[in-house]
C-alpha positions as CSV (number, residue, x, y, z in Angstrom):
1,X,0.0,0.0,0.0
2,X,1.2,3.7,-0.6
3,X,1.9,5.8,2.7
4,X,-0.8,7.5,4.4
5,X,-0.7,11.6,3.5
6,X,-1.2,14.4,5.8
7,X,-1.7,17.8,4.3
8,X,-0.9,20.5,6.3
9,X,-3.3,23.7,5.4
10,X,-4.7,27.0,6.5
11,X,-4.0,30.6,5.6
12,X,-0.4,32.2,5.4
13,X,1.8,32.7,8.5
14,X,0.2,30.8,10.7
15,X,3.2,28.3,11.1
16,X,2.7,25.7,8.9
17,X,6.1,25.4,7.9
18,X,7.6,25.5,11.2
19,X,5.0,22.6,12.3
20,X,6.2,20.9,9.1
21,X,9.9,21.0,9.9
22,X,8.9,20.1,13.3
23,X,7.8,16.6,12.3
24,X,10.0,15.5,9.5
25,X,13.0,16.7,12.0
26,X,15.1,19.0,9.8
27,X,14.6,21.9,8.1
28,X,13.4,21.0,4.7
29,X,10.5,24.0,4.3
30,X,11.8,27.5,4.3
31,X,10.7,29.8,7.5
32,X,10.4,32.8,7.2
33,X,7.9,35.5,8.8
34,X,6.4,36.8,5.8
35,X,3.4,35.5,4.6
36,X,3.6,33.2,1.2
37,X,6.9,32.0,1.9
38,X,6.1,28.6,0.8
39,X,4.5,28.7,-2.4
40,X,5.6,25.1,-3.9
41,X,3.6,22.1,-2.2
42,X,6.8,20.6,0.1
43,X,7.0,17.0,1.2
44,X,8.6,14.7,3.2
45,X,8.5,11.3,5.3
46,X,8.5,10.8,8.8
47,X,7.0,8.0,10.9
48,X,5.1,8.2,14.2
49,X,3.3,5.0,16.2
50,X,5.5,2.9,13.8
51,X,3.3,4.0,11.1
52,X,5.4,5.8,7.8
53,X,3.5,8.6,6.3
54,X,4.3,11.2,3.9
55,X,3.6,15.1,5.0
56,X,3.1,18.0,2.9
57,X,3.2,21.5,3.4
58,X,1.5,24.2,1.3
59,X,1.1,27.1,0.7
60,X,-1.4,29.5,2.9
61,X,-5.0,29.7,1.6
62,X,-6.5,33.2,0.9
63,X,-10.0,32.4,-0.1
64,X,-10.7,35.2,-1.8
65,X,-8.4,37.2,-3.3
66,X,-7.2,38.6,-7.0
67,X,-3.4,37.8,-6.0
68,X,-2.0,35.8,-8.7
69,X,0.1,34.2,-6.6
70,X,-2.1,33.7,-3.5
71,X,-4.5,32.5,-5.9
72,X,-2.2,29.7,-7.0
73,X,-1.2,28.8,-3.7
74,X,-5.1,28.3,-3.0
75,X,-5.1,26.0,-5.7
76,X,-1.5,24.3,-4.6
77,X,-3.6,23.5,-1.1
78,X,-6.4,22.1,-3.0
79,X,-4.0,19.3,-4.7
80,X,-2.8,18.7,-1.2
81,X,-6.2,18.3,-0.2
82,X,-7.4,15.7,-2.7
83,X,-4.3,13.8,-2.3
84,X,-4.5,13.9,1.5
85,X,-5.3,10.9,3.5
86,X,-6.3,13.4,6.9
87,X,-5.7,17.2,6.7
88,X,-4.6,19.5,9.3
89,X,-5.7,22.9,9.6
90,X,-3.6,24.8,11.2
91,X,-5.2,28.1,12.8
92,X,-3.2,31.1,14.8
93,X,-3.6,31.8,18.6
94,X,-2.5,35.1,18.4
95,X,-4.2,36.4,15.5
96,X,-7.4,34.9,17.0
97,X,-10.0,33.3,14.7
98,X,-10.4,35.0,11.3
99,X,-13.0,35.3,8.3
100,X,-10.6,33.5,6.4
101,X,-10.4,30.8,8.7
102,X,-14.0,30.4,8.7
103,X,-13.8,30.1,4.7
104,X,-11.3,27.4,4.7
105,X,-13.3,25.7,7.1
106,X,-16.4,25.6,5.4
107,X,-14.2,24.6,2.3
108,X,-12.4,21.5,4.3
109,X,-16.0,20.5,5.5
110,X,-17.3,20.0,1.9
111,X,-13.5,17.9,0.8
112,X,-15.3,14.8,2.7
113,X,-11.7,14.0,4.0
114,X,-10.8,14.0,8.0
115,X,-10.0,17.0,9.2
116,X,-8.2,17.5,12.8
117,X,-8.0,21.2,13.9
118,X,-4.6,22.4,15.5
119,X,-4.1,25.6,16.7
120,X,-0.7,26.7,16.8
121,X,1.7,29.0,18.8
122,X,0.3,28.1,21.8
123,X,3.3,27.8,24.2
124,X,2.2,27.8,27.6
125,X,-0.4,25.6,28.6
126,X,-3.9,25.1,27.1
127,X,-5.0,29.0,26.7
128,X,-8.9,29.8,26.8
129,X,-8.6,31.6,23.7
130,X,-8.4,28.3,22.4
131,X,-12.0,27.8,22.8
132,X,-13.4,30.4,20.4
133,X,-11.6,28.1,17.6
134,X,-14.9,25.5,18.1
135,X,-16.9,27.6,16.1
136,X,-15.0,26.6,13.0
137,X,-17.3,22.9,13.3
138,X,-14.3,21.1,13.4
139,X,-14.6,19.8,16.1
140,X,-12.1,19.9,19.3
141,X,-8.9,22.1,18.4
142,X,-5.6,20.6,19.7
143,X,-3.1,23.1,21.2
144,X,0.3,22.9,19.6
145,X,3.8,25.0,19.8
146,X,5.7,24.6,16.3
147,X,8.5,26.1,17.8
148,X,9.3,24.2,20.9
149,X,7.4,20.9,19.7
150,X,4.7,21.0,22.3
151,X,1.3,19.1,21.1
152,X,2.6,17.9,18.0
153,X,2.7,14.0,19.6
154,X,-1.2,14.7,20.6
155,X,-1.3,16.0,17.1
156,X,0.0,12.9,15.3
157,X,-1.8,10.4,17.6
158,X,-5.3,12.0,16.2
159,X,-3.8,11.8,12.5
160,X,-2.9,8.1,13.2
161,X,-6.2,7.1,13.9
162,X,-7.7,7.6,10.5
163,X,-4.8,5.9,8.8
164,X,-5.9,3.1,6.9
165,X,-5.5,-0.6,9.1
166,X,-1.6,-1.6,8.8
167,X,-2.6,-5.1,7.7
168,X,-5.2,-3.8,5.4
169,X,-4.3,-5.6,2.1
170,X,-5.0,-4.1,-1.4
171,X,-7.1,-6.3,-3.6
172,X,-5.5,-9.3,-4.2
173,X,-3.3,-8.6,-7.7
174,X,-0.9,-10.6,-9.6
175,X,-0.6,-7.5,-11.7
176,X,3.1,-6.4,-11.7
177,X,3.2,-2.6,-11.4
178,X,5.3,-0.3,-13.9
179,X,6.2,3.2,-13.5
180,X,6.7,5.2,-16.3
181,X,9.1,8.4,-15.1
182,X,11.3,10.7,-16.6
183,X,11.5,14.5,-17.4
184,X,8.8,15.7,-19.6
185,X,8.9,15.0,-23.3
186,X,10.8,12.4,-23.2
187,X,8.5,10.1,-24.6
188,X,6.3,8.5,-21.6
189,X,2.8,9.0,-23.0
190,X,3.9,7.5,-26.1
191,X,5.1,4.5,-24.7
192,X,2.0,3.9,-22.6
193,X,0.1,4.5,-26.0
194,X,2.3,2.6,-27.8
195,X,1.8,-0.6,-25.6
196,X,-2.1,-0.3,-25.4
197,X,-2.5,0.0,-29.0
198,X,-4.6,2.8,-28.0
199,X,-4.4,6.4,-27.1
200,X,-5.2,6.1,-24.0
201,X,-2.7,8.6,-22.8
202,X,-2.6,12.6,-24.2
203,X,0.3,12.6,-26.3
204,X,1.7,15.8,-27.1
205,X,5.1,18.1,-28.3
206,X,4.1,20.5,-25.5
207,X,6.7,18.8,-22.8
208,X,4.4,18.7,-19.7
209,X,1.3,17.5,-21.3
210,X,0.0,14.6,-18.4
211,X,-0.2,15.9,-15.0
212,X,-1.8,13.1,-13.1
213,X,-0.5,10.0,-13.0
214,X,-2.6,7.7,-15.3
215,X,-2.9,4.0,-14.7
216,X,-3.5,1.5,-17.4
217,X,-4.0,-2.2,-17.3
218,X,-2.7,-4.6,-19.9
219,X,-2.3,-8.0,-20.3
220,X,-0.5,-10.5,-22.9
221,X,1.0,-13.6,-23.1
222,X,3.5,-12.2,-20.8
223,X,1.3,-11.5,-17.8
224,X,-0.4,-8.9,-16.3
225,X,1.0,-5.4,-16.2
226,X,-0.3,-1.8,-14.7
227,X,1.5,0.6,-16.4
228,X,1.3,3.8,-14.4
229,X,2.0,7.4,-16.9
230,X,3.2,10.5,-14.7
231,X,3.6,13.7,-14.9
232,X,7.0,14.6,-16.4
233,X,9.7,15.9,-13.9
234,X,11.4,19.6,-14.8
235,X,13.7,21.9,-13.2
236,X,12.0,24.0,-10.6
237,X,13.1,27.1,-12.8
238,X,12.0,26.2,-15.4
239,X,7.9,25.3,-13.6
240,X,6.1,28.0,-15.2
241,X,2.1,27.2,-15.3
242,X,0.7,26.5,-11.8
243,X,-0.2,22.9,-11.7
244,X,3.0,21.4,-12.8
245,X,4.5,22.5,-9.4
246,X,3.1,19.2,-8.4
247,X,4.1,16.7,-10.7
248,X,6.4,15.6,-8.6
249,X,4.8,14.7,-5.9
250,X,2.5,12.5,-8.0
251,X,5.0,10.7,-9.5
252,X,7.0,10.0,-6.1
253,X,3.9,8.6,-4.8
254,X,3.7,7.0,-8.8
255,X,7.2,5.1,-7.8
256,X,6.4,4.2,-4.2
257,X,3.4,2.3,-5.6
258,X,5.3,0.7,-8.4
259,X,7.0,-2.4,-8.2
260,X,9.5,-1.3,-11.7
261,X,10.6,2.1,-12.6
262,X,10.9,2.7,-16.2
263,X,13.4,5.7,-16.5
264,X,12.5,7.2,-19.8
265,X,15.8,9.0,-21.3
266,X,15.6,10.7,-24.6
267,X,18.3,9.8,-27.1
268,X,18.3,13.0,-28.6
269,X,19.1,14.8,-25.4
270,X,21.7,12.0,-23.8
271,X,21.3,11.8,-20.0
272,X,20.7,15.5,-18.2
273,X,21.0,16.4,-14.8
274,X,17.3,16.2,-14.6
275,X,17.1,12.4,-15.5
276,X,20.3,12.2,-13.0
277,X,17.7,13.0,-10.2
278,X,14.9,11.5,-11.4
279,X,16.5,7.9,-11.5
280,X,17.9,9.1,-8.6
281,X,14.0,9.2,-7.1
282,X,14.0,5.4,-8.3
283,X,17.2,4.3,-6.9
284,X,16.5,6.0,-3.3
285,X,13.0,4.2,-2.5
286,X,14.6,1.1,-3.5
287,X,12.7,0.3,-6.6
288,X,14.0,-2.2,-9.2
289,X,14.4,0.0,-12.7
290,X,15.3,-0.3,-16.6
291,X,16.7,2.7,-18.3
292,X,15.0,3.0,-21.3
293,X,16.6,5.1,-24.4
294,X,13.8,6.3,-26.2
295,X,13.5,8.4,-29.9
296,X,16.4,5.9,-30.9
297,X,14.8,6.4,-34.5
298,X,15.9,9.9,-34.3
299,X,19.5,9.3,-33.4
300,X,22.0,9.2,-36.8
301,X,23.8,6.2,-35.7
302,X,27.4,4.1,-36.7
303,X,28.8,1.0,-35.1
304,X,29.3,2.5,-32.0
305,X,26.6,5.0,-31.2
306,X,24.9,2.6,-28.9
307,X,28.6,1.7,-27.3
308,X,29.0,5.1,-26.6
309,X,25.9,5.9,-25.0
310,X,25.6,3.3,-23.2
311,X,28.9,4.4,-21.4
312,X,27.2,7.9,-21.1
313,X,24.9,6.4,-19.0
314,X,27.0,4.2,-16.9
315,X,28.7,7.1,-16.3
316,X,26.3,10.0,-15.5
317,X,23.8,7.4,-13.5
318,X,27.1,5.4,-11.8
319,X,24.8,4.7,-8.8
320,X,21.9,2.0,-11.2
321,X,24.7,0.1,-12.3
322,X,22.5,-2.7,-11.7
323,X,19.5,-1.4,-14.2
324,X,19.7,-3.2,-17.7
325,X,19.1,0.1,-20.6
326,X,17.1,-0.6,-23.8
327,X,17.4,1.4,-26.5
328,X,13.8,2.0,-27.9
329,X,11.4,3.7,-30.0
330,X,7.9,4.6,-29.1
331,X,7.1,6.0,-32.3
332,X,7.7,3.0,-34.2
333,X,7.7,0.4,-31.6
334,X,11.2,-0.6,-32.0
335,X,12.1,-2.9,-29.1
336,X,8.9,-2.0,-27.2
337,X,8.1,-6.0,-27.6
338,X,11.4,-6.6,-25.1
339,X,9.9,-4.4,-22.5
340,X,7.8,-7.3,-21.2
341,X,10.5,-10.1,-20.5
342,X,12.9,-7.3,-18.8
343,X,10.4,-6.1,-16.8
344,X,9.2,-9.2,-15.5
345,X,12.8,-10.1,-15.2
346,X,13.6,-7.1,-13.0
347,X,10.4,-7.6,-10.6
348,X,11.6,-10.8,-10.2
349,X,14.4,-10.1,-9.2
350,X,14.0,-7.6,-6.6
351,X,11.3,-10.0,-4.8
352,X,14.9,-12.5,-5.0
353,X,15.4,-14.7,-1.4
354,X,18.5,-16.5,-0.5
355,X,18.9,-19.1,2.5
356,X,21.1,-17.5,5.4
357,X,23.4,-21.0,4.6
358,X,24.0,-20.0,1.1
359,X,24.5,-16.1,1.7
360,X,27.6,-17.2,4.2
361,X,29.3,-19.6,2.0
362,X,29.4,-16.4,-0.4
363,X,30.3,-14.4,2.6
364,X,33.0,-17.2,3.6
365,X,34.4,-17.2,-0.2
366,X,34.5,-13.6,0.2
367,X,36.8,-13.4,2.7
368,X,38.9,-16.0,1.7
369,X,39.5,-13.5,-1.2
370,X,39.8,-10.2,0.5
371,X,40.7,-10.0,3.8
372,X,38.5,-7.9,5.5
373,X,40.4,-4.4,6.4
374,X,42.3,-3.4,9.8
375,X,42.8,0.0,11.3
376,X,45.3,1.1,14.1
377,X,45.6,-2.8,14.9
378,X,41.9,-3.8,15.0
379,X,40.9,-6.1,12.1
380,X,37.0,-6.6,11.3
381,X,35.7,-9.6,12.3
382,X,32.6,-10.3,10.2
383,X,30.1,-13.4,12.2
384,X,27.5,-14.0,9.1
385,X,24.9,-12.8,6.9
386,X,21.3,-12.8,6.8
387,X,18.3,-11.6,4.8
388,X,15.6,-9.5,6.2
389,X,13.8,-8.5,3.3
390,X,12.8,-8.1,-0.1
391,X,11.9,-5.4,-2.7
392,X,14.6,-4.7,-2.7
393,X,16.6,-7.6,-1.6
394,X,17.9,-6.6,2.1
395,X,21.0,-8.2,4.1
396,X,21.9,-7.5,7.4
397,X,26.1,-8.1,8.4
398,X,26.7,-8.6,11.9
399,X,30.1,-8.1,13.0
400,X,32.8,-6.9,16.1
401,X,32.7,-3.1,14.9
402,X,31.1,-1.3,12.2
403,X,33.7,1.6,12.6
404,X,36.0,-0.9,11.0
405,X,33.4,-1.6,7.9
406,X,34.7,0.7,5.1
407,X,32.4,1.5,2.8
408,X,34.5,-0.1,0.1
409,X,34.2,-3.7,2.0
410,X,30.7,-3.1,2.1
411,X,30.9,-2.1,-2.1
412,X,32.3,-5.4,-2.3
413,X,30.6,-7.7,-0.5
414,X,27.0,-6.3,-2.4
415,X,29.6,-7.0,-6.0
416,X,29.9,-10.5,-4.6
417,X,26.3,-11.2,-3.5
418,X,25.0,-9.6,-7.0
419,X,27.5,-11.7,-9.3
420,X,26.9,-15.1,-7.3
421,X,22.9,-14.6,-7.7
422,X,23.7,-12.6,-10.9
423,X,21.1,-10.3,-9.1
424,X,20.4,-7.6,-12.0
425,X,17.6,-4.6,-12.1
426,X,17.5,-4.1,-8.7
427,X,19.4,-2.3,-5.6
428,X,20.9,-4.4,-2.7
429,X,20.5,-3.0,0.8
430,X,23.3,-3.7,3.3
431,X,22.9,-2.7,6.7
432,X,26.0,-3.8,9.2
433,X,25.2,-4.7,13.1
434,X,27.4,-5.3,15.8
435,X,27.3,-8.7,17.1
436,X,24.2,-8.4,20.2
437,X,22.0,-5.9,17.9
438,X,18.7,-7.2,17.2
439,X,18.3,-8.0,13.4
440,X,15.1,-6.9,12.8
């Protein structure tokens, strides 16, 4: 199941940043005393109860008002809203209740999404002022200090509640769940189309064209596929109409849901710093990918054209090693056919298990080969290996001292465990324990 979502909302300067920062833990949304500060959605992840969820903050809501840019912050919140699992509306203690607050309450009552009413800035006790903040409808306001933290665990214990159950299963689907991400124009759409034999999906020059993320069933002789079409990712700088400030957003929550990422590069362009972070997206949640080169029908080729970008790639994306690229074209359906076996292939893969007996005869072999390193004296002393999960594929190490665990041991023990499974498509997660830590 995707993470839960909590929208934070309410007008501007009322500390929803500062609440927002509070939660994740660092200080990802900018603070500043001025109203409309934030005016792109921000998200994050944080956990509470043992429960992950993903938090956005946006940008204040002026319900009325001819301000181009208040007016597209209104419409920022809105996104939030619809996407939200529970909102918070955060109101102002010292400001008292306003019109304005009244008119985004009335609003949040009609979203027919739960809605738990925090008032912020509250820093010494429960003040009575608090009270006039009932005749918003919202039920009872709970008194919370962005600054200094207080209420926000009250605050997150009424969110939890109208999480969906933990254990609450999605229908039962053997469906393998696809991805489609890249920066926009680089072809997704036409893939999707491409695939369906239909056109399903708005195709169009203008790069930013889809802006939801679109799913689409198909089945063949290979299996059963959900191919999910996002928004395309740009620069921030170069975000000029309002809604595609949140195409990111939607396809982050695109790739947590997906079981393969396909990374849509276009040939014509080579690998850009956008694609850099947008595989980057992939790599970090742990999804297994396949590069795909697309408008390879466009590209005046030799011998060696695909030699040459392919080391383009492995060099500008060193950190997806592991992802297989095909060189494609939408347009004409060049390769498309092969998508099917790879991705398969690469779902497979990432859902991999190995017996803890046959991960430390590689780990044995391993350091039979290299030596694990020494420093000042101390040599590592490394017990065994285990697995403790999958999607990706996730070992634990325990050993005498993780100080003495260089990263470039660690490199090589994830080279040996992918060449001995010939583990391909997927990240490997290696987490090293001292000998006593739990291992789950």
């Amino acid at each position: 199941m995707s993470k839960p979502i909590i929208a934070i909302v309410g007008r501007p300067n009322v500390g929803k940043s500062m609440l927002f920062n509070k939660i994740i833990g660092r200080r990802l949304s900018i603070v500043e005393d001025t109203p409309g500060v934030t005016r792109d959605r921000i998200y994050g992840e944080s956990d509470w109860q043992g429960r992950k969820f993903t938090l956005i903050d946006t940008g204040g809501i002026e319900p009325r008002t001819d301000n181009q840019i208040l007016a597209f912050m209104r419409s920022q919140a809105q996104i939030a809203i619809d996407n939200a699992t529970v909102i918070v509306f955060l109101c102002d203690i010292k400001t008292g209740m306003t019109a304005s607050d009244q008119e985004v309450a009335s609003m949040l009552q009609r979203c027919g999404k739960p809605v738990i009413l925090a008032v912020n800035k509250v820093d010494q006790g429960r003040s009575p002022d608090i009270y006039e903040f009932y005749n918003l409808g919202l039920g009872d306001p709970i008194a919370v200090s962005a600054v200094h933290g207080h209420g926000t665990g009250d605050l997150l214990d009424a969110c939890v509640q109208y999480f969906p159950p933990e254990d609450e299963e999605e229908e039962e689907d053997d469906a393998i769940k696809v991805a489609v991400i890249g920066k926009p124009n680089a072809g997704k759409s036409s893939l999707v189309n491409k695939i369906l034999g239909e056109e399903r999906v708005i195709v169009s020059n203008v790069a930013g064209t889809t802006r939801d993320a679109i799913d689409s069933r198909f089945t063949n002789d290979k299996g059963s596929f959900v191919f999910i079409d996002t928004a395309g990712m740009r620069k921030k700088s170069k975000i000029e109409e309002d809604i595609e400030k949140y195409s990111v957003l939607r396809a982050t929550m695109a790739i947590d849901r997906a079981d393969v990422c396909l990374i849509m590069i276009d040939a014509t362009e080579g690998v850009t710093e956008q694609d850099t972070k947008v595989a980057g997206m992939a790599h970090e949640a742990g999804k297994a990918s396949i590069i795909v080169v697309n408008k390879w029908d466009l590209v005046e080729k030799d011998d060696k054209t695909m030699t040459r970008m392919t080391e383009e790639i492995r060099r500008d994306l060193a950190y997806m090693t592991y992802a297989p690229i095909l060189f494609i074209s939408a347009k004409t359906g060049q390769r498309v056919d092969k998508l099917f076996d790879m991705i398969d292939y690469v779902a497979n893969q990432a859902a991999f298990r190995v017996t803890t007996g046959m991960l430390n005869t590689v780990l044995a072999d391993a350091q039979t080969r290299v030596q694990p390193p020494t420093d000042k004296g101390r040599r590592l002393k490394i017990y065994y290996m285990t697995q403790v999960g999958v999607k990706p594929p996730h070992f634990v190490v325990f050993c005498n001292d993780r100080r003495l665990f260089h990263f470039s041991y660690q490199r090589y023990l994830e080279n040996c465990i992918r060449s001995t499974f010939r583990l391909e498509g997927t990240p490997i997660i290696l987490s090293i324990r001292e000998k006593g830590d739990k291992e789950d």
